[in-house]
N, C-alpha and C positions, 0 to 999 in steps of 0.2 A: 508900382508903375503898371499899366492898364499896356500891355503888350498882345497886339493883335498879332498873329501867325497864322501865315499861308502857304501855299504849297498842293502841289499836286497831290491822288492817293499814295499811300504808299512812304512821303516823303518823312512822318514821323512827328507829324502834327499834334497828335493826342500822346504819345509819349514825353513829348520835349512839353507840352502845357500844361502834363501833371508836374514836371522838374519842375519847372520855373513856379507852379503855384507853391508847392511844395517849398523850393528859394526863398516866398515872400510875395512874388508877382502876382499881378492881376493878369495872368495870361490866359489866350481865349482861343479857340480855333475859327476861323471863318471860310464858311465854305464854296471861296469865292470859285474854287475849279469844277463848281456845279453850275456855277451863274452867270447867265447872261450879264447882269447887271455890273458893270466896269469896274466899278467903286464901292460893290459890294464892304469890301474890307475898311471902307472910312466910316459904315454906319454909327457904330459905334465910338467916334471918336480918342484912337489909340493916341497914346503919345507915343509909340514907337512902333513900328509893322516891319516882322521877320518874316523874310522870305527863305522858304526850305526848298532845295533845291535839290532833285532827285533827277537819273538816268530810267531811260526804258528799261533797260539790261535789270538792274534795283531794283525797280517796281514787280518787274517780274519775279526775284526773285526772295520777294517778300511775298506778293500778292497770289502769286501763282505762274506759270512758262505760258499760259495763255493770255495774258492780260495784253488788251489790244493794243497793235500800235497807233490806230486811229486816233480812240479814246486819249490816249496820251498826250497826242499834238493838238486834239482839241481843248486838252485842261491847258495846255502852253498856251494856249490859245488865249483863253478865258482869263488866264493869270496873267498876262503882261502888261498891265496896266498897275496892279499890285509888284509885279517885280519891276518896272520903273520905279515908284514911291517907296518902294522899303527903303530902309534905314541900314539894314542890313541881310546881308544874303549868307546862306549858309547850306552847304553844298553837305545834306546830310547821305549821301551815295561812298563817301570819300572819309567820314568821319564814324566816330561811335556817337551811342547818344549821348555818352558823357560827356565829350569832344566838343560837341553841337551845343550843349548845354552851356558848357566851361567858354566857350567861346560868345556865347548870348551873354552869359552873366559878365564878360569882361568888357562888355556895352554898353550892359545897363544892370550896374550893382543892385544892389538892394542895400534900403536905408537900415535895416538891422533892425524894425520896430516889430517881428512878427518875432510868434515860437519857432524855435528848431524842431521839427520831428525827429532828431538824434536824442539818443539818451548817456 
């Protein structure tokens, strides 16, 4: 499944898109909290768009005790056009990335045609 994921810095974008390839998915990050452009995130035609949902307090505490507050509200900004249209939201401030993961795959399975990376 071709899963678009968005989300502000910080929110665990490129973490949760290695799980989910890793799962089976076709998942991608887009960087729509860079872009003016609204619908950055439909270029690609997802059939499903995760919204990762992150606190300033997080960002900071992932990113750094300086990470602006500006910057922040302008990615809120940038991404509410994407957190209208998701499919699903996932508040990774509040969860682990297993959590975040386990809750995406109880969404949207995987059809089981890929390798395990377990041995």
């Amino acid at each position: 499944m071709k899963i678009a994921l968005v989300g502000g810095c910080g929110s665990g974008k490129t973490t949760i898109a290695a799980e989910l390839k890793r799962a089976g998915h076709d998942a991608y990050i887009v960087g729509q909290e860079h872009s003016e452009v609204r619908t950055l995130w439909a270029v690609r035609s997802p059939e499903a768009v995760v919204y990762l949902h992150v606190t300033l307090d997080v960002v900071r505490e992932r990113r750094g005790e300086h990470w602006p507050g500006w910057l922040y509200k302008k990615q809120q900004q940038r991404l509410k056009n994407a957190y209208e249209a998701a499919d699903v939201h996932v508040n990774t401030a509040e969860q682990t990335v297993e959590e975040s993961v386990e809750a995406i795959l109880a969404m949207f399975p995987c059809d089981g045609d890929h390798e395990s990376s377990a041995d």
